[in-house]
C-alpha positions as CSV (number, residue, x, y, z in Angstrom):
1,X,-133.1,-89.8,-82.1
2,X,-132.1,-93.1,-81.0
3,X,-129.4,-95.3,-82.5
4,X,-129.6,-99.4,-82.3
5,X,-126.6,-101.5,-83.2
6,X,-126.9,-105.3,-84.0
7,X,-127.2,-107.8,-86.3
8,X,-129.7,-108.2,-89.0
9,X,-132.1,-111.2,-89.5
10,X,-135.3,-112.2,-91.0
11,X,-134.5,-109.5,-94.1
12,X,-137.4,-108.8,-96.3
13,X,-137.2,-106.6,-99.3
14,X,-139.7,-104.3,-101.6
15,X,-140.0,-101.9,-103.2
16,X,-142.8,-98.6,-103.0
17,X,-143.4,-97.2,-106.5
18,X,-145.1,-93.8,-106.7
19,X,-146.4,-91.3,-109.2
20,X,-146.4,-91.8,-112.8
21,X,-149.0,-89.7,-113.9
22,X,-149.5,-87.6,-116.8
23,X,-146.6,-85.5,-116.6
24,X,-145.0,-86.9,-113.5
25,X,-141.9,-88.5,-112.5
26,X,-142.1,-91.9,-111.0
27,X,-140.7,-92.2,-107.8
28,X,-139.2,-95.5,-106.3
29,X,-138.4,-96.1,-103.1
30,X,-136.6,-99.3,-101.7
31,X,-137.9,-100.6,-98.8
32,X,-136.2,-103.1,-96.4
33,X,-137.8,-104.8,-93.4
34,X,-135.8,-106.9,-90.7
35,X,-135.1,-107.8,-87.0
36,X,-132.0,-106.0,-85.2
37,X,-131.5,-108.3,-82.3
38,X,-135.0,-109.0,-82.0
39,X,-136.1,-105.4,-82.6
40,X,-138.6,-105.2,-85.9
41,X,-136.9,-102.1,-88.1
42,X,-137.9,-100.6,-91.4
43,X,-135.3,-98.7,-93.7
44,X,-136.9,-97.0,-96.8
45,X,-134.3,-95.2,-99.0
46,X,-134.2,-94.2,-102.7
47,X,-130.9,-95.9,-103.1
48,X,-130.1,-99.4,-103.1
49,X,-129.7,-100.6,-99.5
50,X,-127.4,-102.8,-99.1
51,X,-127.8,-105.6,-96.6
52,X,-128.3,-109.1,-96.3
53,X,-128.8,-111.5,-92.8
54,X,-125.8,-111.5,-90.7
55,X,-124.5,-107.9,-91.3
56,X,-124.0,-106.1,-88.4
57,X,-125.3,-102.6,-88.5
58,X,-126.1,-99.7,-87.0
59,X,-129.6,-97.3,-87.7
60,X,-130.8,-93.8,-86.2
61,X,-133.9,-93.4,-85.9
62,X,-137.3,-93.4,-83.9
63,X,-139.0,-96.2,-82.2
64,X,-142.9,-95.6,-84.2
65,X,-146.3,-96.1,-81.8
66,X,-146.8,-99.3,-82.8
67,X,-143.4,-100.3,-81.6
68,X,-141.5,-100.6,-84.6
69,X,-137.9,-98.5,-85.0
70,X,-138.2,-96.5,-88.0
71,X,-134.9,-96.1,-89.3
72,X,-133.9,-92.7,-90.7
73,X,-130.2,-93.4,-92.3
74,X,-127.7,-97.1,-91.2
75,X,-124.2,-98.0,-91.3
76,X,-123.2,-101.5,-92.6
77,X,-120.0,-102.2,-90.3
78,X,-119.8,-105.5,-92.4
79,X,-119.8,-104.1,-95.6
80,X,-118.3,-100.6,-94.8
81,X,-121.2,-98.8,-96.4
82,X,-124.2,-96.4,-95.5
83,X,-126.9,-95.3,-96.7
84,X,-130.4,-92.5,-96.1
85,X,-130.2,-89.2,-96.7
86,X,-127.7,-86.1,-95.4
87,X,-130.9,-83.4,-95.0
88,X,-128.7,-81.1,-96.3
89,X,-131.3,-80.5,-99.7
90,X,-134.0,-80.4,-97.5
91,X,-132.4,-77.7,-95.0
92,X,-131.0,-75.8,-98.1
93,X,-134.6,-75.3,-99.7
94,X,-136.6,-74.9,-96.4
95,X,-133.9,-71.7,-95.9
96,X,-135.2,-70.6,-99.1
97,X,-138.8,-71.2,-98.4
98,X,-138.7,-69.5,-95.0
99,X,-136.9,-66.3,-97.0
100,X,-139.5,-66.4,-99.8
101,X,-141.4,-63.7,-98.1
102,X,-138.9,-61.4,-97.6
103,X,-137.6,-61.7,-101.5
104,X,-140.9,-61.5,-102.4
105,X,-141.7,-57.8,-100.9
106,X,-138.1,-56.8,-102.4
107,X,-139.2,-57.7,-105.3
108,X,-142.3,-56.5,-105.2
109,X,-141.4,-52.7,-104.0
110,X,-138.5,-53.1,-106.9
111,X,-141.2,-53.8,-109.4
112,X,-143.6,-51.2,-107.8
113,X,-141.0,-48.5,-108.1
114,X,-140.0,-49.1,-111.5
115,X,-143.6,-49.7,-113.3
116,X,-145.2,-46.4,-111.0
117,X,-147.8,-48.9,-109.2
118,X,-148.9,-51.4,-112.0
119,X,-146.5,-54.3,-110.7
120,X,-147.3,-56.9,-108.7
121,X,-149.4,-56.1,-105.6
122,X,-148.8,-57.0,-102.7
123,X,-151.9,-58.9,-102.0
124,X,-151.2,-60.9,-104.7
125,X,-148.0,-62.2,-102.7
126,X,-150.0,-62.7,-99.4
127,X,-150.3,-66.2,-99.9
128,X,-146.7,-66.7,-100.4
129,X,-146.1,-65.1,-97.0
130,X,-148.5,-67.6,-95.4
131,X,-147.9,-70.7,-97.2
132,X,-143.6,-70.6,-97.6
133,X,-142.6,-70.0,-94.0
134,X,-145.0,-72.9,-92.8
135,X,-143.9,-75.4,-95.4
136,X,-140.6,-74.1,-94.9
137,X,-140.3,-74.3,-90.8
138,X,-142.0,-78.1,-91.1
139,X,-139.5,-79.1,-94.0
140,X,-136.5,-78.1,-91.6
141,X,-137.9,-79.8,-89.2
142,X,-138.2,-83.4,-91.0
143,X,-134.4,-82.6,-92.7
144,X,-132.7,-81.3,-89.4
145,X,-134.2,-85.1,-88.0
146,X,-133.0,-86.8,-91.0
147,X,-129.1,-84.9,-90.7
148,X,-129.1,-86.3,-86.8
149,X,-129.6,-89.7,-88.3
150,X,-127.1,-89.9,-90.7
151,X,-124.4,-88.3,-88.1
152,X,-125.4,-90.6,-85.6
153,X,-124.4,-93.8,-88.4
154,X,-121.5,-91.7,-89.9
């Protein structure tokens, strides 16, 4: 994680709108695009993010292949505010995905030894056991990044 600290210029703003289909939410994400002494930077966040030219700033993040520093989480010093998410929700429910498996064969030998063998089988769970822990371990990934970025702005 790397943290750059400067002052914004050349601000552009727009937003990403996504979803909306038949029984869907419709997600919107803000999207802000700018030069931090002369380094390009984007910042996408869900809340408003507030900046304008000539706020100094700091962002954590990660300089992309094409040379761009994709910002994870910033600090306006000017303005005293800061925004991009903690990772704590995303930590939270990847513990819960990677413990999915072992709930699920509690459950299941509960159920199994209550209903004499007509519960739920246990091959019927196999794909929890495979899919869970590998969504799980990649969500804790992406949200233990995303909390470095926010401590390293906080």
């Amino acid at each position: 994680m790397q943290t750059l600290r400067g002052t914004v210029t050349n601000l552009n703003r727009s937003t990403q709108v996504s979803g909306g289909g038949q029984n869907s939410s419709v997600i919107t994400t803000n999207v802000a695009v700018f030069e931090l002494d002369g380094h390009p930077v984007t910042l996408r966040d869900r809340e408003a993010i507030i900046l304008k030219d000539g706020d100094e700033i700091i962002v954590s993040g990660q300089r992309g292949n094409d040379g761009v520093f994709k910002a994870f989480a910033y600090r306006n010093i000017t303005k005293n505010v800061h925004g991009g998410n903690s990772g704590m929700v995303g930590i939270v429910s990847s513990i819960i995905l990677l413990m999915l498996p072992v709930i699920g064969c509690m459950l299941a030998g509960m159920m199994n030894a209550v209903s004499s063998g007509s519960g739920i089988s246990m091959l019927c769970l196999f794909p929890l056991f495979i899919v869970a822990p590998i969504v799980g371990a990649i969500l804790l990934y992406y949200s233990i990044k995303q909390r470095r970025a926010w401590q390293a702005v906080a």
